[in-house]
N, C-alpha and C positions, 0 to 999 in steps of 0.2 A: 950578461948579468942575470943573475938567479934572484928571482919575485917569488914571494911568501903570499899566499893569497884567501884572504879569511874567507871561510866557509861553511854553511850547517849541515849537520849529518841527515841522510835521508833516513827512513828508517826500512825500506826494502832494498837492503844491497846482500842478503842473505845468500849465499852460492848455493845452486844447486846441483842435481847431479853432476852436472857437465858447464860450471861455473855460474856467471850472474848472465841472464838472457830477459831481456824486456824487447819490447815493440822499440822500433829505431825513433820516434818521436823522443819517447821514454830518458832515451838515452841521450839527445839531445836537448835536455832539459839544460841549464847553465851550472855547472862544476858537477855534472851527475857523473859524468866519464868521471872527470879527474879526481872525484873524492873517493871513486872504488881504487882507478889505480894507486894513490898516498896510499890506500890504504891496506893494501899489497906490499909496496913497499915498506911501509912501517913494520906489517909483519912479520913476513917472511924474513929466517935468517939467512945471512949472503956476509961473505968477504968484502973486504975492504976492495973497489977496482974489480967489482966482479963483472961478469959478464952477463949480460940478458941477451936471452933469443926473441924475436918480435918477428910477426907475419899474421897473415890471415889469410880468410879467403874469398876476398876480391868483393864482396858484397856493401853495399850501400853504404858508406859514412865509416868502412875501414880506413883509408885513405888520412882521414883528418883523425880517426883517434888514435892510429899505427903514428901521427907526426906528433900529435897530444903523448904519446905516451915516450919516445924520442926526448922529446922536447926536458917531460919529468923525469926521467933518466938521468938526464945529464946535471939535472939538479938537486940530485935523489944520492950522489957519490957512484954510480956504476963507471969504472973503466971501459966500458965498449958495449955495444949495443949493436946486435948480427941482424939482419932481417934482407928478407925474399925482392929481389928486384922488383917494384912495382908493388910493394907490399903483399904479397905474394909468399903464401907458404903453407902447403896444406899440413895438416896437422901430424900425423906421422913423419913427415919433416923435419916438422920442427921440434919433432921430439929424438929423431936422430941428430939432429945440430946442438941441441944441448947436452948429448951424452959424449957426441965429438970432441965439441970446442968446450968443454969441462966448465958449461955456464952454471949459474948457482939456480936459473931457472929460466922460462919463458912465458912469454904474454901471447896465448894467441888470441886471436880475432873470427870469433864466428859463431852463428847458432846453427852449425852445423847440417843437418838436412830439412832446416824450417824454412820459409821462404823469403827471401829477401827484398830489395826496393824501398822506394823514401816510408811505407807504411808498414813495409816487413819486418822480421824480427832480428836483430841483433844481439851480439855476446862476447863475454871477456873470460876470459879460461887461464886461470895460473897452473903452469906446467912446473915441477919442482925437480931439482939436480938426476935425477934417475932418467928423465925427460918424459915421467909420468901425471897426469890429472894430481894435483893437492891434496893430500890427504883430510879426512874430516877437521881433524884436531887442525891441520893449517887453514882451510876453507871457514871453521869458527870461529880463529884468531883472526881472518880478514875481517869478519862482520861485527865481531867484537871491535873492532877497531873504527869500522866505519859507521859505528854509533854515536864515535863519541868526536868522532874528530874535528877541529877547528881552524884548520890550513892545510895548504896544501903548496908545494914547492915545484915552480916551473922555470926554464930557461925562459928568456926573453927574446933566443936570436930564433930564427928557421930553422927549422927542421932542415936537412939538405934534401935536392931531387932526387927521390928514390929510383925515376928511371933510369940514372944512371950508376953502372958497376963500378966499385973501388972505393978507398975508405975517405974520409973527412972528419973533422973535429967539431964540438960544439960543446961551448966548455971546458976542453980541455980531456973530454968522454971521446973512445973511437967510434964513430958509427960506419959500419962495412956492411953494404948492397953488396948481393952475393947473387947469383944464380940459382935459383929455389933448387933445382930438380938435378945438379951435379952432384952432389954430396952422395942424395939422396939414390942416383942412378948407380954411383961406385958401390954405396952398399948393397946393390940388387945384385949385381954382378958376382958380388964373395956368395951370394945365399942359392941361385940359381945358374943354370946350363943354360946361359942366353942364347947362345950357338948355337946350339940343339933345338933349340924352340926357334931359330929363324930358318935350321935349315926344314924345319916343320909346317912351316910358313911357305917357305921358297917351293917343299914341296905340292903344293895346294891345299894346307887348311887354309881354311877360311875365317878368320873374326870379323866381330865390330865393336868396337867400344861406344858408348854413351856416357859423355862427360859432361854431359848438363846444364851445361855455360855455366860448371863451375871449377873450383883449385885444379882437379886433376886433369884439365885440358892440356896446359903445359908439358906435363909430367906425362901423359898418353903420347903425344906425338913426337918426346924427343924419343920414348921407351921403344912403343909398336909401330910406330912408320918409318924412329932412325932408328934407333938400336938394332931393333928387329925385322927390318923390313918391308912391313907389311905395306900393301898400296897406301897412297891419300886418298884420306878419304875411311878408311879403315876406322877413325876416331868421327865421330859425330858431334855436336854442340861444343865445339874444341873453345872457344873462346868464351875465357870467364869473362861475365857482365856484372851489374854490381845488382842488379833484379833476375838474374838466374834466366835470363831472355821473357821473364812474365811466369817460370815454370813454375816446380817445387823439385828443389833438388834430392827428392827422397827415392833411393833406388830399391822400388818395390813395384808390383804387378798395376798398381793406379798410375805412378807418374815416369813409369819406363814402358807404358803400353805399348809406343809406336817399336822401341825395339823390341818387346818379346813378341810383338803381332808379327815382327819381317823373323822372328828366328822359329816363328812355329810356320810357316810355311815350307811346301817340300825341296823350292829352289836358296832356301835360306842359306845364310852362313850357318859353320859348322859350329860357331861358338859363339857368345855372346858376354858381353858384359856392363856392367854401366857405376858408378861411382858415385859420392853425393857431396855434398857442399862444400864441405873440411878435407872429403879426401878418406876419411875413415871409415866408410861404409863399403858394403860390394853387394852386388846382384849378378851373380853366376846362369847362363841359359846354355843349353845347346840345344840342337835343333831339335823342335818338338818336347821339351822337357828344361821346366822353371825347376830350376834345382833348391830346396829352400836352405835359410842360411843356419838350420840346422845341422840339417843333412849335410849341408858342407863344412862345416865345421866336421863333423864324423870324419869324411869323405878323406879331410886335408889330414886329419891325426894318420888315419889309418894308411897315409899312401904318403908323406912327407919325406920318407927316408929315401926318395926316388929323386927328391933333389939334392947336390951336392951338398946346400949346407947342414943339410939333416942328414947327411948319410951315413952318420952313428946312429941314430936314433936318436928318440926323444924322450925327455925325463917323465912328463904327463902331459893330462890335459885339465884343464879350469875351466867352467862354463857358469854363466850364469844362471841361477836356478830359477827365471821363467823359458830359458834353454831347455829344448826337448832335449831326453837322456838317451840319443841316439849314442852321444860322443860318449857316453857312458860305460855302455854295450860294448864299443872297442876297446875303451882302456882292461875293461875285465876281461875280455878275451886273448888280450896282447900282454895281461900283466904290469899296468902303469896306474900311476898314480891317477886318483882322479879327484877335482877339489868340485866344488858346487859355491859359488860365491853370490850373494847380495847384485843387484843390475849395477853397473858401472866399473869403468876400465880402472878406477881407480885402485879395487878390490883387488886386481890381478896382478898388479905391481910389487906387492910384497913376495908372494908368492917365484914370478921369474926372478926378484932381486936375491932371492932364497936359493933359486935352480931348483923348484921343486917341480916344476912343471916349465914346459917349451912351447907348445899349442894355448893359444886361448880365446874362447868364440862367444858371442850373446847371440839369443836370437833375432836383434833388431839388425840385421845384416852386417855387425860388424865380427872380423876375425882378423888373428894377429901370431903375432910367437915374439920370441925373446931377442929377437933381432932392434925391437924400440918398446916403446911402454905403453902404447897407443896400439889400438887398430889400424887395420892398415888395407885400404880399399885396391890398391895397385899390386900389394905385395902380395894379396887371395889371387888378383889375378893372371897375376904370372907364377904361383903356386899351381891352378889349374893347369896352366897352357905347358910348366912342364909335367903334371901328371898326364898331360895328355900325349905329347911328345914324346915320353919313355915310352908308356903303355902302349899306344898306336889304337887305340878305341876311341867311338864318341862319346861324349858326354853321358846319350843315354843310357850305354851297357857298361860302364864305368857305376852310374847310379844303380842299374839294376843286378846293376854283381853284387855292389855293397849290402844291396836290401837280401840277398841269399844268402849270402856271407851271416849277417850280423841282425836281420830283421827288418822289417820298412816302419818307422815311427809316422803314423799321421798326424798333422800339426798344423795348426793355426794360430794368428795372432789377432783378434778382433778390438778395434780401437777405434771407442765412443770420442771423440775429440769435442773441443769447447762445449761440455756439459757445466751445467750449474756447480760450482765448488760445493756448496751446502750439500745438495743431493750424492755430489761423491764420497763427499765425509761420513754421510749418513749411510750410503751404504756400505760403507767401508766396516765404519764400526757397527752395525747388523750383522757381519757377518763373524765380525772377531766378536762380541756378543753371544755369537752362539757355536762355537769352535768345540767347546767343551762338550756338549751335548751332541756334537752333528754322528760323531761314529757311530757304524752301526745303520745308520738311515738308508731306507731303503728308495730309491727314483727308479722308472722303471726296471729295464734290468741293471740298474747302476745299485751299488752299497757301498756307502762312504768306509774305507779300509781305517783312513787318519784322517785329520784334520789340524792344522797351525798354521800359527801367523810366523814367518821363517825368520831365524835370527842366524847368525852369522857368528865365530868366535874367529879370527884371527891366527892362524896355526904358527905364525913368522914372530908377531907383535903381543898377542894375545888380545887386543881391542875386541870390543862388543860390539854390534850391529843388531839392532831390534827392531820388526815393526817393517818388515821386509817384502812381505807379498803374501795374501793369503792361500793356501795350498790344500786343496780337497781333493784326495788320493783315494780311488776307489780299487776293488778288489780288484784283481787281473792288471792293475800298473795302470787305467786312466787317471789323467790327473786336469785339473781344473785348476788354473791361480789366475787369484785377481791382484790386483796393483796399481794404486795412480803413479802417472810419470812425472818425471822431474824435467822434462826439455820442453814443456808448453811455454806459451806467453800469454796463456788467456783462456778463464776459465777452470776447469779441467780435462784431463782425459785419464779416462778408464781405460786398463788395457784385461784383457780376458785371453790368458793363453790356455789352450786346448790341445791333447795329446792320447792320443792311443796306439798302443804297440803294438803289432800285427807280426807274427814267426813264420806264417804259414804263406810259401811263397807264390801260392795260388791264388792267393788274398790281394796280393800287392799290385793286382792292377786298378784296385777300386779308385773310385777320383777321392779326393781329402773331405767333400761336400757330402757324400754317401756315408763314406767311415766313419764321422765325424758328429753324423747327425744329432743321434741321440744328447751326445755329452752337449753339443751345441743349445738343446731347448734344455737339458739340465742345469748347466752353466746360469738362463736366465731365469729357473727357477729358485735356485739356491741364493743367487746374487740381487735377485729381484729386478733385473736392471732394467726392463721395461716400465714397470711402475714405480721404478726411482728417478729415471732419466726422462721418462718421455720418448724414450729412444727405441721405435720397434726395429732399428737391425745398426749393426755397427758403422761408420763412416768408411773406415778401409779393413780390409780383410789381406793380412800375408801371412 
């Protein structure tokens, strides 16, 4: 039986970068879930009998809104409803399940590499037919909607046990438990030389993976211990938990210390890697050498054709423009296209749905190609394992070829987390304030070349994007951008990316702390961020 269920609009169901994310309390509030999902349903358009993709990843109170959202489905008119064994389905997944099984969209479940547990952060993410993040224009019409709305429609039987595989009815809706990581393994196999990387394996390299106790556990040990071989054991925090075992699933130099401290030792493994919440993130290491997820983004354009499914080549590359312009350097050298997009994976979707580019990378560790619409934390890693496999190099002269080849970009990403909102606003607009005036300024040996706040046109759709990151480009290619993020749940956070490009290969052994320096106390005089924030040095640096 299908229940109509009166209810008032909140007024913060606004989606952000990477969908609606509040504290799990938050979300547990009485019809707070259920009024964002109606009101997804209500907007997004979908056939009659469609299909919805549904998963997440495994984190605190997925569980009940993966059967909450089941439940609205089948009361909503959807034909079938696909979702991850165990609710169960990292994000790149599920963005290949929708492109497969030709759904009109999907619901995933996760805030991604925030941290999770009964006090952690939680999130709902509408995936739309391409099996891409929602575009603005859809993401408005959700919040539009869940302004005003006044019900909302549920089944009244159970949800079925999602630990078990194969299909059931509810309503009259299919609901099919599936195996998160088969779909998703067939399609690794058309893109890569699995073969070749196990006989790479068999012959003693060496990995380890770091999965977090989150989504990509599963999906690690059927890939690198069955697929390819590798010992047990080879996968580390293999078991998603629904508080990430206590950690933070962000795979960056603070919460994957314990594995890049065992790959800078000299008895280390040869390769390293770790994954984060959803699955869409990666942290690439070899021994002695954190590769940043710039540079790998370069690294993966410049050396893709080495795997089978890129062995034509590739159309371009798209990066986000607080992305260092490492990946830059190689599209001009190799003759490809190259796009600079606004933060978010959303932005990259027109673009691969175009074929105007095949590569696409941000600097917050996430990289991808046209294979799903999403980043993709497994697919960078077994991108490495066969550039590594073909080439027969380690990681390090793999990186230190690239930096002779094409230049070594130094980069950082420094991120003030839960600062005062007011003080971020303020200095946000201090700084767009005084944009017109800044060129020409001289800081020590720095002089500002340009100055703007970066806006974005659309080359596929034509859409406007304003109001994007502000960017202080000084003479010689330094560049400074500031930008608040959109995946917080509390507060602000400032992020301060930093970059300087170095040609001269005699340079390139300096550490990123040395290079760096200068633009580093520029950055906080131009931004003011110590006498805005209170804050004398950033919370994490990658």
């Amino acid at each position: 039986m299908i229940e109509t269920v009166a209810t008032t609009p909140f007024d913060d169901q606004k989606p952000g970068t990477s969908g609606l994310r509040k504290k799990v309390p938050h979300f547990q509030q009485p019809n707070y879930a259920q009024n964002f999902i109606q009101s997804i349903f209500d907007a997004v358009e979908r056939p009659e009998e469609a299909v919805l993709v549904i998963g997440g990843d495994g984190r605190f109170f997925n569980r009940e809104v993966i059967q909450l959202a089941i439940r609205m489905a089948a009361a909503n008119g959807y034909g079938r409803v696909v979702v991850g064994q165990n609710g169960i389905l990292s994000t790149p997944a599920a963005s290949n399940l929708i492109r497969t099984r030709k759904a009109s969209g999907g619901i995933v479940l996760s805030a991604s590499h925030n941290p999770g547990g009964p006090k952690g952060d939680f999130g709902i993410k509408y995936n739309i037919a391409n099996g891409g993040p929602a575009p603005e224009g859809v993401t408005e019409a959700i919040y539009r909607r869940s302004k005003e709305l006044s019900a909302y429609r549920i089944s009244q039987a159970a949800a079925p046990d999602l630990s078990v595989l194969g299909e059931s009815r509810i309503e009259g809706m299919v609901v099919e438990v599936i195996d998160p990581v088969a779909d998703y393994l067939a399609l690794m196999e058309t893109l890569f030389d699995l073969d070749r990387i196990k006989a790479h394996l068999a012959a003693g390299f060496t990995m380890r993976f770091d999965a977090m106790h989150a989504v990509t556990g599963p999906y690690a040990k059927a890939i690198f211990e069955g697929r390819l071989g590798a010992p047990a054991g080879t996968v580390i925090n293999g078991t998603p938990l629904e508080d990430f075992g206590g950690g933070h699933p962000d795979p960056n130099a603070v919460y994957a210390a314990e594995l890049i401290s065992e790959l800078m030792q000299a008895d280390g493994p040869d390769f390293g890697a770790a994954s984060d919440g959803d699955g869409d993130r990666n942290l690439i290491v070899g021994r002695g050498v954190v590769v940043s997820p710039s540079d790998s983004l370069a690294i993966i354009a410049a050396n893709a054709h080495l795997a089978p499914g890129y062995a034509g080549g590739i159309a371009g590359i798209a990066r986000s423009m607080p992305t260092s312009q490492a990946a830059d350097r190689v599209a001009a050298k190799r003759g490809l296209a190259m796009f600079e997009t606004p933060t978010g994976w959303k932005f990259f979707g027109n673009l691969l749905d175009a074929g105007k580019v095949t590569i696409c990378g941000e600097e917050s560790s996430g990289t991808g190609s046209d294979h799903v619409r999403e980043k993709d934390g497994v697919w960078a890693v077994l991108m490495w394992l066969n550039i590594l496999a073909v080439r027969g190099e380690s990681v390090r002269e793999i990186v230190e070829s690239h930096w002779r080849e094409f230049g070594r970009t130094y980069y950082q990403r420094h991120d003030y987390e839960e600062i005062d909102k007011r003080a971020a606003d303020g200095l946000m607009a201090s700084l767009r304030d005084r944009l017109a005036s800044m060129a020409g300024q001289r800081f020590g040996t720095l002089v500002v070349s340009e100055a703007d706040d970066f806006s974005y046109k659309d080359p596929v759709d034509g859409s406007i994007s304003t109001s994007q990151g502000v960017r202080i480009v000084f003479s010689g290619g330094s560049r400074v951008v500031f930008r608040l993020s959109g995946t917080g749940t509390k507060g602000a956070t400032l992020r301060v990316y930093l970059e300087v490009f170095e040609s001269n290969p005699e340079r390139h052994a300096r550490a990123p702390e040395e290079a760096l320096a200068e633009l580093i106390a520029t950055a906080d005089v131009i931004g003011e961020i110590s006498r805005r924030t209170g804050r004398a040095a950033p919370d994490v640096i990658t």
